[in-house]
Every structure is written in structure tokens, then in C-alpha cells.
CHARMM internal coordinates of N, CA and C (Angstrom, degrees):
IC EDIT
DIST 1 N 1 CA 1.4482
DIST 1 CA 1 C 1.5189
ANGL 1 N 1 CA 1 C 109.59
DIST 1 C 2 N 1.2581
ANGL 1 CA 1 C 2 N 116.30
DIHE 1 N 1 CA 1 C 2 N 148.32
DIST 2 N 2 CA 1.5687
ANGL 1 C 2 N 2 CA 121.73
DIHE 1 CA 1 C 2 N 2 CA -170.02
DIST 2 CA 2 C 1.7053
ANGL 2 N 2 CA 2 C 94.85
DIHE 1 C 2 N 2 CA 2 C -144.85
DIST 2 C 3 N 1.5433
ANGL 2 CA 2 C 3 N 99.09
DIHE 2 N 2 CA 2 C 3 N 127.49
DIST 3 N 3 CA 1.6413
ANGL 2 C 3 N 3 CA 116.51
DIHE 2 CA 2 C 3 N 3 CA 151.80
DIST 3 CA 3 C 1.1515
ANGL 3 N 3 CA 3 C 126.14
DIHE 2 C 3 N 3 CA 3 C -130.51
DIST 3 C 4 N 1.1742
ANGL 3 CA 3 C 4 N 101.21
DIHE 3 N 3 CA 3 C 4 N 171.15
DIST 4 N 4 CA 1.9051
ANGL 3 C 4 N 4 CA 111.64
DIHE 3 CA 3 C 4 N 4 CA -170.68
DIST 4 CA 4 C 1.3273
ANGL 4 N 4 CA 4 C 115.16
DIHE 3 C 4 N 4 CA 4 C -133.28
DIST 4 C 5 N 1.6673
ANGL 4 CA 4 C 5 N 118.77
DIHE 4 N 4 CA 4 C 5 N 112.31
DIST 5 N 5 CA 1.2686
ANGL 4 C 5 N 5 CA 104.30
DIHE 4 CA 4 C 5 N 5 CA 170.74
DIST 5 CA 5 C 1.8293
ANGL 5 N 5 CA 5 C 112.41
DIHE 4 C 5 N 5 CA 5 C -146.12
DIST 5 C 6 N 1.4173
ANGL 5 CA 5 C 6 N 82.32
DIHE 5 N 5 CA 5 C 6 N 136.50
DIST 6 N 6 CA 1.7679
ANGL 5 C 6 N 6 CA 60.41
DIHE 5 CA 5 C 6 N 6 CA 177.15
DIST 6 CA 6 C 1.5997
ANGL 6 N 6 CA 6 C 99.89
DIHE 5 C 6 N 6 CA 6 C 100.11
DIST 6 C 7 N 1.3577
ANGL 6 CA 6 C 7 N 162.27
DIHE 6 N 6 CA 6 C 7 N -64.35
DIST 7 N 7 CA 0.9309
ANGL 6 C 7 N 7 CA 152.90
DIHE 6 CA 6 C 7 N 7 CA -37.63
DIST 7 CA 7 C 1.1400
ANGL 7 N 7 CA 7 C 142.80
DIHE 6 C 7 N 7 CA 7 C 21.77
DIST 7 C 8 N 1.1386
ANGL 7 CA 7 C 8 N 112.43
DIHE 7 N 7 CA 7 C 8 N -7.64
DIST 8 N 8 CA 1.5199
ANGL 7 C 8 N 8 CA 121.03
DIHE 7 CA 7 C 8 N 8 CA -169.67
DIST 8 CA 8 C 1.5546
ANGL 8 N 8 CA 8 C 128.70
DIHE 7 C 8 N 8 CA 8 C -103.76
DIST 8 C 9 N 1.3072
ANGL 8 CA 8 C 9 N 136.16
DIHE 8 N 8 CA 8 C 9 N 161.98
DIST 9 N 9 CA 1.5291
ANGL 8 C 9 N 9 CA 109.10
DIHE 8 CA 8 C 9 N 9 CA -166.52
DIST 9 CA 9 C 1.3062
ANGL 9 N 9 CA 9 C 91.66
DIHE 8 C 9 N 9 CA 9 C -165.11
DIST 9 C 10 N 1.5543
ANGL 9 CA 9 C 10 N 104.94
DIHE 9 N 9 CA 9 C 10 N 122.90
DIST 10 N 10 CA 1.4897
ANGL 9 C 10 N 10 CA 145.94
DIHE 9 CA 9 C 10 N 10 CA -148.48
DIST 10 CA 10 C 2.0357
ANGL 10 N 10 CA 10 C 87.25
DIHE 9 C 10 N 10 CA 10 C -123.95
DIST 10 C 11 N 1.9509
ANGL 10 CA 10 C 11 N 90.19
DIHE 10 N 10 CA 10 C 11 N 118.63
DIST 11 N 11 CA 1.3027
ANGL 10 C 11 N 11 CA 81.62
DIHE 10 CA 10 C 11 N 11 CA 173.84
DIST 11 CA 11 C 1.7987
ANGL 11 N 11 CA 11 C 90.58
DIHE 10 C 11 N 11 CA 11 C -148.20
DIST 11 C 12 N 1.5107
ANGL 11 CA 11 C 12 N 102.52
DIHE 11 N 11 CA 11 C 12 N 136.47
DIST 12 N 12 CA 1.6968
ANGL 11 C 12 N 12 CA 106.01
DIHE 11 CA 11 C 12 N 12 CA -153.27
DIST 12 CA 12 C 1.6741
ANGL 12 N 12 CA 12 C 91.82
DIHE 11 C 12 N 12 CA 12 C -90.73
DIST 12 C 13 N 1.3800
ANGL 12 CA 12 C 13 N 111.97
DIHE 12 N 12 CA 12 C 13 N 123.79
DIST 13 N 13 CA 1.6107
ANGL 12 C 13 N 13 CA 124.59
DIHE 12 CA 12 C 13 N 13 CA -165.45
DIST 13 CA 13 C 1.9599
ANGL 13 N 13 CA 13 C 91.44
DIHE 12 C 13 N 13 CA 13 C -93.53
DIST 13 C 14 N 1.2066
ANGL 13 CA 13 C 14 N 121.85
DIHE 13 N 13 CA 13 C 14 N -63.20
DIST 14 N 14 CA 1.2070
ANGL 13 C 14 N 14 CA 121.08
DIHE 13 CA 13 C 14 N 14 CA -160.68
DIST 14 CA 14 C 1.5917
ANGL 14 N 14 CA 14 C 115.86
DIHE 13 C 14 N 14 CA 14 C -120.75
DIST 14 C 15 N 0.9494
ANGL 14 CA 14 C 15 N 117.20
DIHE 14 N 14 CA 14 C 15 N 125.58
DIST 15 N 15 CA 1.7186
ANGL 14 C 15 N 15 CA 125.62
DIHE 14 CA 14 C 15 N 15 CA -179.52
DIST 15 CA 15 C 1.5333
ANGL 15 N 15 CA 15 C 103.08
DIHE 14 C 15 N 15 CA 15 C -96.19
DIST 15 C 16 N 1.3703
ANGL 15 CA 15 C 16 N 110.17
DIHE 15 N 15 CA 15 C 16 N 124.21
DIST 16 N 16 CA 1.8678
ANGL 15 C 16 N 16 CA 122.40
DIHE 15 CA 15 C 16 N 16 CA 160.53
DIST 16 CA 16 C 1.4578
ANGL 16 N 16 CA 16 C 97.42
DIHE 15 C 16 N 16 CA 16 C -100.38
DIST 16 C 17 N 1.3925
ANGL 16 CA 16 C 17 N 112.56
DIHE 16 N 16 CA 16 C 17 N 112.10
DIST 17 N 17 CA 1.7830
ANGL 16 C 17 N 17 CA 101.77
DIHE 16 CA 16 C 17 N 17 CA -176.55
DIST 17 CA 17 C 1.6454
ANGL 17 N 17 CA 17 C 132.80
DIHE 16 C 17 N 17 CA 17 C 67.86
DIST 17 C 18 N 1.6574
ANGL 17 CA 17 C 18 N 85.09
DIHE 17 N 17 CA 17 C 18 N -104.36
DIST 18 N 18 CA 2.0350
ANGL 17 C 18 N 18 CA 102.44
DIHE 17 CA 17 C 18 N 18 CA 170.85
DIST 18 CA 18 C 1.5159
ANGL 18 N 18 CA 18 C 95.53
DIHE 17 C 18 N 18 CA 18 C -134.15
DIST 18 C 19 N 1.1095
ANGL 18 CA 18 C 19 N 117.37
DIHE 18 N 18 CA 18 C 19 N 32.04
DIST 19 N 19 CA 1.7077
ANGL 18 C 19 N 19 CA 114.57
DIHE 18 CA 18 C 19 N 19 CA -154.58
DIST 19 CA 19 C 1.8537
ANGL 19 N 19 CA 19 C 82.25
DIHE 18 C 19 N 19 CA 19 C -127.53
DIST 19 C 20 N 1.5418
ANGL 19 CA 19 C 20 N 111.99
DIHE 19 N 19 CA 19 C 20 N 130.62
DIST 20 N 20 CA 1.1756
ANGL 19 C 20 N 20 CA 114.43
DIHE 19 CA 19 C 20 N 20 CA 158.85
DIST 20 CA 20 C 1.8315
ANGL 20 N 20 CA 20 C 134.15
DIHE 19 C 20 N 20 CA 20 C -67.15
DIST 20 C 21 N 1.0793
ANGL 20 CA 20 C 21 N 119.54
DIHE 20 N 20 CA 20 C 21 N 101.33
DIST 21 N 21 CA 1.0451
ANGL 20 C 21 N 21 CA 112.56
DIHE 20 CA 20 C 21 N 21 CA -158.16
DIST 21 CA 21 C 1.9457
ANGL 21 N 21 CA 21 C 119.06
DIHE 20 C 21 N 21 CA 21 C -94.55
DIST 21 C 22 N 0.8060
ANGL 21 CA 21 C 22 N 103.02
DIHE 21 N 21 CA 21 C 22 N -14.11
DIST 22 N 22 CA 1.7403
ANGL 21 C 22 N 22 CA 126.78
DIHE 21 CA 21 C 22 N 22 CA 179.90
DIST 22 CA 22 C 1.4137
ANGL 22 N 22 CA 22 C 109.71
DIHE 21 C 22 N 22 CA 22 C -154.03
DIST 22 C 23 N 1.7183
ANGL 22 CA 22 C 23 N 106.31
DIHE 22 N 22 CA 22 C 23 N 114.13
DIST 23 N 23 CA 1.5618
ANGL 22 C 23 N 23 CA 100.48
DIHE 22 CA 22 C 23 N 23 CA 169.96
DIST 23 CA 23 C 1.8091
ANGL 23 N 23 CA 23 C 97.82
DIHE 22 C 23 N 23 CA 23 C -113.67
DIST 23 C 24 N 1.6045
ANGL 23 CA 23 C 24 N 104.75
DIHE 23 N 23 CA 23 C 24 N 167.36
DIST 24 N 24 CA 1.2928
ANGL 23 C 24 N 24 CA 98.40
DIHE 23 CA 23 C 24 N 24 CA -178.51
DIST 24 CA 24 C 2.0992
ANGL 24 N 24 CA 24 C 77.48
DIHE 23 C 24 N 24 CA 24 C -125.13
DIST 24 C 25 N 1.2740
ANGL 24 CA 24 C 25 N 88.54
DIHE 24 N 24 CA 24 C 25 N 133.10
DIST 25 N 25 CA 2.2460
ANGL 24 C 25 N 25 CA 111.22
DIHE 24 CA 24 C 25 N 25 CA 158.32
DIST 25 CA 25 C 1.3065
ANGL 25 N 25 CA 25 C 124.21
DIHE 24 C 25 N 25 CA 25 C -84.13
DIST 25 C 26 N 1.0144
ANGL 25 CA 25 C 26 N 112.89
DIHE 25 N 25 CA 25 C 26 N 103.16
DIST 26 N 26 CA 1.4058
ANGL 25 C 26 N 26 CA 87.11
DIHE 25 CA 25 C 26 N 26 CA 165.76
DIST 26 CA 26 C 1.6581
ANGL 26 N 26 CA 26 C 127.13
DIHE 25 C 26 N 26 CA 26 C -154.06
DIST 26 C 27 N 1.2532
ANGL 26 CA 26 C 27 N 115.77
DIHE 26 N 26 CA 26 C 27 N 127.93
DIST 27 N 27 CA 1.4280
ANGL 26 C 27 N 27 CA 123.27
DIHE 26 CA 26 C 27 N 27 CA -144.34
DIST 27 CA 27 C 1.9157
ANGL 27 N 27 CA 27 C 105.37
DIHE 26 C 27 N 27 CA 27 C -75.53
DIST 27 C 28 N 1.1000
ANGL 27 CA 27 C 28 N 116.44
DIHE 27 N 27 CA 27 C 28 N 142.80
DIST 28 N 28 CA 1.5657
ANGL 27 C 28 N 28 CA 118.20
DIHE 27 CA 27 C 28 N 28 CA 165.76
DIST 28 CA 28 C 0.9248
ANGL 28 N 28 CA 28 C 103.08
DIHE 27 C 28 N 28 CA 28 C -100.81
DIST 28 C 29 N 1.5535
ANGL 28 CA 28 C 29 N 114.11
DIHE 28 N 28 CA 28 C 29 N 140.85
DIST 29 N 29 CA 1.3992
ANGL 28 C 29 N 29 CA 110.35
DIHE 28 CA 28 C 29 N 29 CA 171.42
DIST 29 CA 29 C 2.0562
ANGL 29 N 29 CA 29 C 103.38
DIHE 28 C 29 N 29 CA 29 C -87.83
DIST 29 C 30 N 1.4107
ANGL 29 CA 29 C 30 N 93.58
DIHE 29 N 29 CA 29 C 30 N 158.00
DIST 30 N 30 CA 1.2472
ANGL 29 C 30 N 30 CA 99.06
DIHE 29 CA 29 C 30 N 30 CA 174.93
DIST 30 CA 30 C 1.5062
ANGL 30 N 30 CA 30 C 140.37
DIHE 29 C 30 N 30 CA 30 C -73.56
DIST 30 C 31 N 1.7165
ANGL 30 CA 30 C 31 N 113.17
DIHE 30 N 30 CA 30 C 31 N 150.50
DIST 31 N 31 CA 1.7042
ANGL 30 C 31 N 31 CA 94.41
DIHE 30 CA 30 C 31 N 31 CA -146.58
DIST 31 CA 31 C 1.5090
ANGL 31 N 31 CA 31 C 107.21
DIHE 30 C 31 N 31 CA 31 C -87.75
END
COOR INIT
IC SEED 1 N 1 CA 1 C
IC BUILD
């Protein structure tokens, strides 16, 4: 799953269960 907020963009790499287990950050630069 991948979101965006802010500029920024949160995309969930690894699941423990229902528990986020690895997120990946990563910034856009602005357009």
C-alpha cells in the first residue's frame, strides 16, 4: 500500500500480522 501526504510518500514494505513492519519514506520534490 502507498500514500501521499504532504509531499511525502509512505509505502508499507513489510506486514508483522496487522502491525506495520517496514515502511519505506520518501520525499517528492516539489513541482
Amino acid at each position: 500500500d502507498k500514500a501521499n501526504w504532504n509531499g511525502w510518500q509512505f509505502e508499507v514494505i513489510d506486514l508483522d500480522g496487522r502491525r506495520v513492519d517496514k515502511l519505506l519514506v520518501t520525499r517528492h520534490p516539489a513541482p
